[in-house]
Each structure stands twice: as C-alpha cells, then as structure tokens.
C-alpha positions as CSV (number, residue, x, y, z in Angstrom):
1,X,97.8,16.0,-42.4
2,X,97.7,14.0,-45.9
3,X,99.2,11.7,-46.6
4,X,101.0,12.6,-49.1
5,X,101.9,15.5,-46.7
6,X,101.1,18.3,-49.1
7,X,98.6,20.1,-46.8
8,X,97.1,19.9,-43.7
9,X,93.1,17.8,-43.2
10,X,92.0,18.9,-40.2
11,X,89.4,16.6,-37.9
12,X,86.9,19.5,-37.9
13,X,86.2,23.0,-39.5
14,X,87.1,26.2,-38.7
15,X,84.5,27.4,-36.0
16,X,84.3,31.0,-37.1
17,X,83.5,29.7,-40.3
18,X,80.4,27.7,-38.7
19,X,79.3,31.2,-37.7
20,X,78.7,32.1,-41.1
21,X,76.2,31.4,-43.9
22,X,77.5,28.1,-46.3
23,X,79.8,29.2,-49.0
24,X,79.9,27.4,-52.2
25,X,83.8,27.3,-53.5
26,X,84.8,27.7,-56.7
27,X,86.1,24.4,-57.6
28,X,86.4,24.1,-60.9
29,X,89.4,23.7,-62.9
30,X,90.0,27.1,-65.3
31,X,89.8,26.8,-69.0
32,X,93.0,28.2,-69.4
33,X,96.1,26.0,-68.0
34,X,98.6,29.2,-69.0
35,X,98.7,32.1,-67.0
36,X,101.2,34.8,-66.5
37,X,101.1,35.0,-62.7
38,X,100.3,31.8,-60.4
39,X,99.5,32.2,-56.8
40,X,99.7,29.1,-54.7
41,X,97.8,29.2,-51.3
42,X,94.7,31.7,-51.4
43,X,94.9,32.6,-47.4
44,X,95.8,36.1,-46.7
45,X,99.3,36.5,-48.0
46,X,98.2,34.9,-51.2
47,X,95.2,36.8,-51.6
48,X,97.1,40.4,-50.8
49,X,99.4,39.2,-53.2
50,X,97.2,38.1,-56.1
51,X,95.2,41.4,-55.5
52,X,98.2,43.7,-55.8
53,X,99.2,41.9,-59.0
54,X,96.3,41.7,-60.9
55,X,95.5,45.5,-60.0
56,X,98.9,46.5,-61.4
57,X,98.8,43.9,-64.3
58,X,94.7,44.7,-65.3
59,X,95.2,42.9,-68.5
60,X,96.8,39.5,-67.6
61,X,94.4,36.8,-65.8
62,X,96.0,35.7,-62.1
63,X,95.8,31.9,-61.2
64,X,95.0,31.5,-57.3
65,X,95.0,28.2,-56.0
66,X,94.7,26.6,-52.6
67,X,94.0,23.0,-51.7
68,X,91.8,24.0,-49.2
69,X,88.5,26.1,-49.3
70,X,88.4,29.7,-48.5
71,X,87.0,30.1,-44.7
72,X,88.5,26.8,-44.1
73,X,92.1,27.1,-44.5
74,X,94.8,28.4,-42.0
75,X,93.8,32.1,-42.4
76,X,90.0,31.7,-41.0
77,X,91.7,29.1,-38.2
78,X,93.3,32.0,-36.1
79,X,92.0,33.9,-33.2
80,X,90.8,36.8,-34.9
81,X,93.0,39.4,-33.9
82,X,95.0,42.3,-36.1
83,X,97.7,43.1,-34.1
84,X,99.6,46.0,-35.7
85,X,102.4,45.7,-33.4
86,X,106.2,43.9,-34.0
87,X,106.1,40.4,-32.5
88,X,110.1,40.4,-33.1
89,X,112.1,42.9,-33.2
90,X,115.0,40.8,-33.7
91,X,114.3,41.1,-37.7
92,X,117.2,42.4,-38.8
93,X,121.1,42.2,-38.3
94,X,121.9,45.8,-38.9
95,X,120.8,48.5,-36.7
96,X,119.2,48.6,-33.2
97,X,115.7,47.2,-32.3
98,X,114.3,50.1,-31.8
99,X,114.7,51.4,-35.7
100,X,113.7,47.9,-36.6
101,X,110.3,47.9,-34.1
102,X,109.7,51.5,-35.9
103,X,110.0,50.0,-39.3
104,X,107.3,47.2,-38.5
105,X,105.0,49.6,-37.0
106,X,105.4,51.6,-40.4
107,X,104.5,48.4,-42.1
108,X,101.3,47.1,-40.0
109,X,100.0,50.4,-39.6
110,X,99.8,51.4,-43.5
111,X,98.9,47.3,-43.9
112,X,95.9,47.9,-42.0
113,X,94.4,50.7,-43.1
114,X,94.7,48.8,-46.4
115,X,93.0,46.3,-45.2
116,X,90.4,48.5,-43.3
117,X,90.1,50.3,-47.0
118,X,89.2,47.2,-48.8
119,X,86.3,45.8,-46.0
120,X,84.9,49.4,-46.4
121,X,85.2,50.0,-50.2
122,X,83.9,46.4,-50.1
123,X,81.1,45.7,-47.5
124,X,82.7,43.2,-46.2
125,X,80.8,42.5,-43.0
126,X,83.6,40.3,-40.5
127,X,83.1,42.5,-37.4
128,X,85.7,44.6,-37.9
129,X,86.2,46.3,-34.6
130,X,89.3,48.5,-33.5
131,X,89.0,48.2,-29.5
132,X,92.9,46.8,-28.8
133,X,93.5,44.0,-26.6
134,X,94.8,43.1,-22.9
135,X,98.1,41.3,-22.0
136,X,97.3,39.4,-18.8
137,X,99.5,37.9,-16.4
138,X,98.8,35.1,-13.7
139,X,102.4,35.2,-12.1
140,X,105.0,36.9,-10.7
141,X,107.2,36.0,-13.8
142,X,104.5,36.4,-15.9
143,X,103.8,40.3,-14.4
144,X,107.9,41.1,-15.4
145,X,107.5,39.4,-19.0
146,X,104.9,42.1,-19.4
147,X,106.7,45.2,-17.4
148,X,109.6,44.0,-20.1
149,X,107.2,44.2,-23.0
150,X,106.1,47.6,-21.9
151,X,109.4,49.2,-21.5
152,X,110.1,48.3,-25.4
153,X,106.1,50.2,-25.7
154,X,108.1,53.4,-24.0
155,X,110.5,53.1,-26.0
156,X,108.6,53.0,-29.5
157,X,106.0,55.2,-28.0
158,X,103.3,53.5,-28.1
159,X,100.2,54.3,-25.6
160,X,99.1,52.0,-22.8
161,X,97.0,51.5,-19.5
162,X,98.2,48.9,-16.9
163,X,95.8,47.2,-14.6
164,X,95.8,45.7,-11.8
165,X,94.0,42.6,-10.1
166,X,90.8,44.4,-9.2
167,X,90.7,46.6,-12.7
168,X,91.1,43.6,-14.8
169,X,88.8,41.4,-12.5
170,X,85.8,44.6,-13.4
171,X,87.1,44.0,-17.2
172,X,87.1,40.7,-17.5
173,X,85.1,39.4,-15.0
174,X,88.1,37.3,-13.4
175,X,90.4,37.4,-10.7
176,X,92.8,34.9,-12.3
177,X,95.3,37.5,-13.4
178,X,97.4,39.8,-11.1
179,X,98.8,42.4,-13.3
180,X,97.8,43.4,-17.1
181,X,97.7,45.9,-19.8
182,X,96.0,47.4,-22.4
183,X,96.8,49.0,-25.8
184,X,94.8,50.4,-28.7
185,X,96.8,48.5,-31.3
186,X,94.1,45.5,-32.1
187,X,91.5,44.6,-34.4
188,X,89.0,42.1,-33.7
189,X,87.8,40.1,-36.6
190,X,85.7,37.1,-37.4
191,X,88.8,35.7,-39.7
192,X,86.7,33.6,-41.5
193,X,84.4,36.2,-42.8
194,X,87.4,38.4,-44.0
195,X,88.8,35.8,-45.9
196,X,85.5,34.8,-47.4
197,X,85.0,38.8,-48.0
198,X,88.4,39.8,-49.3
199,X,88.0,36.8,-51.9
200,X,84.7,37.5,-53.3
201,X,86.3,41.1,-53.8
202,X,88.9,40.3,-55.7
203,X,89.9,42.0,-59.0
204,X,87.9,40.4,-61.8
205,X,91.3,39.2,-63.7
206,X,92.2,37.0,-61.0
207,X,91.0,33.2,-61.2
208,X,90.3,31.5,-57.9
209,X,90.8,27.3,-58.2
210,X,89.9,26.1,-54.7
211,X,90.1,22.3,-53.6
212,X,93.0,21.8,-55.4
213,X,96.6,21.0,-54.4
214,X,99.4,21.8,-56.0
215,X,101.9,18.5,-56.1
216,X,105.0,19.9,-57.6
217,X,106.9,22.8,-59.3
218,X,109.0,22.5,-62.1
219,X,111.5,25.8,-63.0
220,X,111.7,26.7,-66.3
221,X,110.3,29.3,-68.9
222,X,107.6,28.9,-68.0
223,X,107.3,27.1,-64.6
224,X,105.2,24.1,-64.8
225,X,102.6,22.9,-61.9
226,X,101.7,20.2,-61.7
227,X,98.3,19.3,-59.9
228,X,96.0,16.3,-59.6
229,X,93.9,17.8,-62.1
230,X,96.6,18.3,-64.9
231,X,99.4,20.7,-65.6
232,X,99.5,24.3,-65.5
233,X,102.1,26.9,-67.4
234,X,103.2,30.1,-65.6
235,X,105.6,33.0,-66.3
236,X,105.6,33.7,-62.5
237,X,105.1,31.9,-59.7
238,X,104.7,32.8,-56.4
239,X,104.3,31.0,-53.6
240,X,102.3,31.9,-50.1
241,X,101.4,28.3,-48.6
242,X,103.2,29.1,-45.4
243,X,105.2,26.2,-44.1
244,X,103.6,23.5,-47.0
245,X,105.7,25.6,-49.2
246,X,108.5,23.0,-47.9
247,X,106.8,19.9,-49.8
248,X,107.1,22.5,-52.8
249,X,111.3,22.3,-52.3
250,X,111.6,25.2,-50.5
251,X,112.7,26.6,-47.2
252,X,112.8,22.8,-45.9
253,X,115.6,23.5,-43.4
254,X,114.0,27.0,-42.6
255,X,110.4,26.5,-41.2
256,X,108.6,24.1,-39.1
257,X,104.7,23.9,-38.4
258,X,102.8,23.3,-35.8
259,X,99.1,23.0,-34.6
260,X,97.3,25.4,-32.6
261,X,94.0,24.7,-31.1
262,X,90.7,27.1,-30.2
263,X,87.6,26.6,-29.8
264,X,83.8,28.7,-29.1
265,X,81.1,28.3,-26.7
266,X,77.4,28.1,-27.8
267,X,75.6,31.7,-27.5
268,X,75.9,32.8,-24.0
269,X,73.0,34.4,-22.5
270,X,72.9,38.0,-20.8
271,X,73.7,36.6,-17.5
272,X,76.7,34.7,-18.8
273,X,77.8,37.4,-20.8
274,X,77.9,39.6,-17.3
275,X,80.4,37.2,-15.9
276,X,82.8,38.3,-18.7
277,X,82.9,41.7,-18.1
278,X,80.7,44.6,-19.3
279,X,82.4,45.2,-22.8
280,X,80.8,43.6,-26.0
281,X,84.3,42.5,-27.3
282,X,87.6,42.1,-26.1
283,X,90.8,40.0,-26.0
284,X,93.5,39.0,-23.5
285,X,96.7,37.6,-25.0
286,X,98.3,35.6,-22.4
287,X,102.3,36.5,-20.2
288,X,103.8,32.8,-21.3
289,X,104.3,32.0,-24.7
290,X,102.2,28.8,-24.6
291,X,99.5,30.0,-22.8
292,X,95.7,30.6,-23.1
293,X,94.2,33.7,-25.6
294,X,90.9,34.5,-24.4
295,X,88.4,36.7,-26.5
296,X,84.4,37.7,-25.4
297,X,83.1,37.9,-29.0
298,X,80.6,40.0,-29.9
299,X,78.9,37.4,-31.5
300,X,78.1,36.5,-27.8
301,X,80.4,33.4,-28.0
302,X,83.2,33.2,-25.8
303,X,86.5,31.8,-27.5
304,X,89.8,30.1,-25.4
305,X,92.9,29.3,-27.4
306,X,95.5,27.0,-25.9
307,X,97.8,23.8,-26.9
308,X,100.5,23.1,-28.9
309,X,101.3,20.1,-31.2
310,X,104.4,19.4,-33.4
311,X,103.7,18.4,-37.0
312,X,100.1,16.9,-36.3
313,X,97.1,17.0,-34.9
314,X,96.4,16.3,-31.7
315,X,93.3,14.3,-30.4
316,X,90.7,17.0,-30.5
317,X,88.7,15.3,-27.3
318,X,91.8,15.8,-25.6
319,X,92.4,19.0,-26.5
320,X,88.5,20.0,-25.8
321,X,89.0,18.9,-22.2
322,X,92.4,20.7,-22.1
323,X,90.5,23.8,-23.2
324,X,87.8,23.4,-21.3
325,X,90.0,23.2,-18.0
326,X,91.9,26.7,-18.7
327,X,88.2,28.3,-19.0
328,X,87.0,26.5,-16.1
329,X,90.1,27.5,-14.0
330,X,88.9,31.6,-15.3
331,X,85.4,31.3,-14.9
332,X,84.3,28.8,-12.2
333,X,81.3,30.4,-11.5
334,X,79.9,30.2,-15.5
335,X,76.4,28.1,-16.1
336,X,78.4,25.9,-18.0
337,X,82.4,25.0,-20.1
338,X,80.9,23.4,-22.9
339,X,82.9,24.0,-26.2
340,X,80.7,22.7,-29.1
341,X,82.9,24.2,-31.4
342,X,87.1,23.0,-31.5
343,X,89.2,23.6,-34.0
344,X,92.7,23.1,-34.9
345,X,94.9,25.3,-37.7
346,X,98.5,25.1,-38.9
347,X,101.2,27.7,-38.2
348,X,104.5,28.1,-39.8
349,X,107.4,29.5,-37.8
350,X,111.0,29.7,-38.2
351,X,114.2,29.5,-35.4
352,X,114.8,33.1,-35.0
353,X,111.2,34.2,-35.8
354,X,112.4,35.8,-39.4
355,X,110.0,36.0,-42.3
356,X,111.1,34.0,-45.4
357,X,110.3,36.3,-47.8
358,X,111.8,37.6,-51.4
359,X,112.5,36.7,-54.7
360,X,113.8,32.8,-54.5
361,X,114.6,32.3,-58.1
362,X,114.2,33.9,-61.5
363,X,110.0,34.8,-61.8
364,X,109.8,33.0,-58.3
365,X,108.5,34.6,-55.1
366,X,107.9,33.5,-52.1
367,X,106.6,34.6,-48.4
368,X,105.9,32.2,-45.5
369,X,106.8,31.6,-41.8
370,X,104.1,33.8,-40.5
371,X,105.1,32.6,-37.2
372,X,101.8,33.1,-35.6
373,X,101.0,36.5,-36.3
374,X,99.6,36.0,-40.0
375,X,96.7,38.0,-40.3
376,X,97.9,41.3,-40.8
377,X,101.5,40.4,-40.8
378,X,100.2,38.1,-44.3
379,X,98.6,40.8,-46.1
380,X,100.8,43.5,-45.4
381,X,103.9,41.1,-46.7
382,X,102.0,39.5,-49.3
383,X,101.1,42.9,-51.1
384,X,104.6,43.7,-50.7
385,X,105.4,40.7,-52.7
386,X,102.8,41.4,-55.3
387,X,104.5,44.7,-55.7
388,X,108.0,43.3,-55.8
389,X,107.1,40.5,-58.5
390,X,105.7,43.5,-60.7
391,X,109.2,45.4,-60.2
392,X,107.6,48.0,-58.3
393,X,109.9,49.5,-55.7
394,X,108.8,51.4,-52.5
395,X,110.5,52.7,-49.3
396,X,108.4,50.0,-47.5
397,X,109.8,46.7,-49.8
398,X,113.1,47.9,-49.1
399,X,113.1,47.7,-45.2
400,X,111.1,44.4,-45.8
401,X,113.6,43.0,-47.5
402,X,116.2,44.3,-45.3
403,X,114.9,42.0,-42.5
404,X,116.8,39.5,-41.3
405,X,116.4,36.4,-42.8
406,X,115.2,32.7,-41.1
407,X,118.3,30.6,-39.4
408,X,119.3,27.4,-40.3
409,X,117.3,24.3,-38.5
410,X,118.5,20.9,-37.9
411,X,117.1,18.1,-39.5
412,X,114.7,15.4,-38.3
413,X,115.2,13.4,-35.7
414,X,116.6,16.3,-33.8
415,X,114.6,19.0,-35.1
416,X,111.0,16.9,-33.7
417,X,113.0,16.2,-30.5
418,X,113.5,20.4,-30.4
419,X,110.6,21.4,-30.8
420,X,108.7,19.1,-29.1
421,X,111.3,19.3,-25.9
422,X,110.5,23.4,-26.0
423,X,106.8,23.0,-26.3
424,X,107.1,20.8,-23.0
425,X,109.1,22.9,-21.1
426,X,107.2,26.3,-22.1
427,X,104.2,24.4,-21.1
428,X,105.9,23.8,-17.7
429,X,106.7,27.0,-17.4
430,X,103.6,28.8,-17.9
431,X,101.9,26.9,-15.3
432,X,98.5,28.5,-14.5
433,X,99.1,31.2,-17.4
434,X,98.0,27.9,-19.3
C-alpha cells in the first residue's frame, strides 16, 4: 500500500492480466475539470455505475477515475468466478433468510444476464463460460459445512449434484476431498479481460482518467476533488473504491481490507492437463472459509488461491511457497508446482458481511464492502446505484436498499488484533482444506 495510504501498490501485476495483449491506459487528465457526475474507482461497481448513468443522462459527460489501471486494479485480481448465488443471507433485519436469499438470487440472476448482454452486444472476448462450480470438502467438519450449505440450496430451490470421493477424484483428478457438490450457478471468466472489455465499451459520454488518485473530497455545490493533478467540480459524486473509500472519510468504522493471494501455472501440457480431470474448465471453492479455490482454466493454466493478510501485503515468496504446498498436497503426482505467475488483490469486507451501499449525503453515493464476492455482486449493486443517483426507482433498488446495513467495528489496535486473531484461527481450523 502507499504511503499515503490512498490505494493499494501491489509487488506484482495481476496474472490474468499477463494473459492478455498490453493495454495502453488512458492517462490523461480531461480538458474539462467540471462534470456533472464523478465516479471514483473504475473496477466493476464503478464501471456498472458510470454506465447506467451516462446511458440515462446521454447528454452530460461522466468522470471515471481510478488510481490504478484498468486490468490491474482489484476487479481483474479475483479468481474469475460469477457466482450468482447469496454469500449472506443475513442481509437484512426484517423477514426470514429465506425471502432475503430469494431477493439476492433475483438480483444476481437479472445482474448477470446484464452482464452476459453487454460481453455479447460487445464482443468482449474474457472466456465467458457458464459450467457452475464444485464445493469440495477434505474433512469431516468440512463435509457438514457443506451438507448445511445444501439444506439452505433445498430450501431456495436451487439444483445440485453431490459427489463423493471417487466422483470428484474422476472430476478433478484428486483424491484429496471426501465429499463435494456441484451447482450450475457459476461463470468462469478471465476478470481481467472483462474489465478491460466492459471499459472499452463504455458509453461515449463517459470520460475514463486512469493512474490517477483521488486525495480528497470536499461537500459542497458542487463537490470538489481534489487530485495530484489539480481540482475537479462535480454535481454528483459517487463513490465505488471499495474499502479506500475510508481514506475518502467514509465508512472508516464500517469496513476493513484485506489481501488475498493467487497465482497460475505456466501452460500445462496434455498430459498435465489429464491429471486435472477431463473437463476444459472448472472450479472448486473450498469447505473452510480460509481455504484453497482451485480452478483448471481453459487457458490450460491451472490457478490455486489461498492466504490471508490484514492491511498489507504479504511477502509474495512466502506466499508462492505457501501456494505451491496446497497444490502439491492435491496433485503430487504433477510434472511440476511451479507458479510463475502470483498475485495479490485487496478485498473490502465489513463485520456482519452487509453491503455499504446508498445515498450518503446530498448528490453523494456510495457502494463498497464487496466482501469477496465483487464481481457480479459489483456490477449488479453498482448499476443499482447508477440508477438510484438518477432518481430512478425499481422493485430491485428497493429490496437493495432494504438490506441490512454494515455493523459497527472497533478501532485500531483492537480491530488489527481481531482480525488478525480470526484469520489465525480460521487458518487453524481449516487444516488440510488449506
């Protein structure tokens, strides 16, 4: 992180973006320094957000801004999945889980074919591939965190196929998990290339400033913003940075980041590619909160995803070794671990797992705390916002803004000791789900 603690610097690039052809950002500051809308952070809230604006507002230019590059920023750091299922169904305060779980599903499932409209209308070529994903356990306690996920799955009714040791050993090519399941609701992406794609598609009224930080926000009529580069003027702000949105003012006793850390093997070769099970793609997401996300690409690359760090950036070395242990520990038998490509990428998440998300002030708007589900989650929330900032009103706004809202944190030291305490002992926990 900087240090002026603004945004995150990571020690290496995103490795999904490595995949792709170099991009040239647009980095240059716009003639204009007054707009009527101002969109700070250009990942995929920001973006879905900007979008929605500028296609309801066709005559008024749209500032985006982001102090990091498109295809390099939190967005194209993830795994690459679309999950179009709640991750918390403890959203709201009123009414049971159950109509809460329904409501999200509503959301992510209009949110993605949204999203699937625009890659199509589009050509925007980032794999795009709707073959679901496994949940895999290596435990006993593991096997009932996932017979408990799949009773809320009965109860929403939503399809699945359970597996056991020998079926997911012929899918995957391992015998390290005992018990697992699959569903349909998954999307496998390249992230990078859909962020890349969705911002060269943007409407023509929206102005993307890349590179650039934003170092504070002034309320007023009109806000001011104030940049390294100079001031800017907006009617309306809104604000999708995630959890740097806190060095803006906001939601500083709310959210809380931290790093998570992937990383991609070379090109495998057919033999290698055997090992991991016949399928061209797929994904396991893991029993244990903190442990490994595995996915065969179909790039030919495999991909693990494990470690946790409070705040900052771990030692990548480390965390390479770290990696390459849970892969090892899969796949024994493979020609060879080597992970050329390790990346970290920032998450924000809040206590209870609650989206900050609404109008925060007059002609200020604000959605963060994607809590490490961003990718659809973002876009579907962040068009939401768009809407909401152009007074629009919709069935769907309303039961997102009837979600409960992020609970209170305590400050530092005790809220590092927290988190860092939990991470430990959910890394203690998962033992060999790790």
């Amino acid at each position: 992180m900087s240090k002026t603690m603004k945004y995150p610097t990571y020690q290496a690039g995103s490795g999904w973006n490595a995949l792709l052809p170099a991009r040239v950002p647009r980095t240059e500051m716009p003639k204009e320094t007054h707009f009527r809308t101002i969109v700070i952070g250009a990942g995929v809230t920001g973006m879905a957000a900007a979008r929605r604006i500028a296609e309801i507002e066709p005559d008024d230019a749209v500032l985006l801004i982001d102090a990091a590059t498109v295809g390099e920023g939190s967005s194209a750091r993830n795994s690459g999945f679309l999950i179009n299922l709640p991750h918390n169904t403890g959203m709201s305060g009123h009414g049971s889980p159950i109509d809460v779980a329904r409501k999200q599903i509503a959301l992510y499932k209009e949110g993605l074919a949204w999203l699937n409209g625009l890659t199509d209308a589009h050509g925007i070529e980032c794999g795009w591939n709707p073959v679901g994903k496994f949940h895999a356990a290596a435990t006993p306690d593991g096997r009932e965190k996932l017979r408990a996920a799949l009773r809320n799955y009965d109860e929403w009714g939503v399809a699945y196929r359970e597996y056991d040791q020998d079926a997911l050993f012929a899918a995957l090519g391992t015998s390290h998990y005992q018990y697992g399941y699959h569903s349909d609701n998954n999307v496998f992406v390249n992230p990078a290339a859909l962020v890349r794609g969705l911002a060269q598609a943007l409407p023509k009224n929206v102005v993307l400033w890349e590179g650039m930080a934003v170092d504070a926000l002034h309320a007023g009529k009109p806000w001011k913003i104030r940049t390294g580069a100079g001031e800017l003027c907006a009617d309306r702000v809104i604000v999708t940075n995630n959890g740097f949105a806190r060095k803006l003012g906001f939601a500083r006793d709310r959210v809380f980041t931290i790093y998570t850390y992937a990383a991609l093997t070379d090109e495998l070769d057919a033999e290698s590619l055997e090992k991991l099970g016949k399928a061209d793609e797929w994904g396991v997401i893991p029993a244990q909160r903190l442990g490994t996300t595995l996915r065969k690409a179909a790039c030919k690359r495999f991909m693990v995803r494990s470690g946790y760090s409070y705040e900052r950036e771990a030692s990548l070395e480390k965390i390479r070794a770290d990696l390459q242990a849970c892969y090892r520990m899969r796949y024994p038998d493979m020609r060879s671990h080597a992970l050329p490509l390790i990346w970290g990428g920032v998450t924000a998440l809040t206590r209870n797992g609650a989206l900050y998300f609404g109008q925060a002030a007059p002609d200020l708007y604000i959605s963060i705390g994607c809590n490490g589900a961003g990718m659809l989650k973002g876009s579907v929330f962040g068009k939401l916002l768009g809407e909401m900032a152009c007074g629009q009103q919709s069935p769907q706004l309303a039961d997102a803004l009837g979600f409960e809202r992020p609970s209170w944190l305590p400050p530092e030291p005790l809220r590092g000791l927290a988190v860092r305490g939990a991470i430990a002992y959910q890394r203690r926990i998962a033992g060999v789900e790790r």
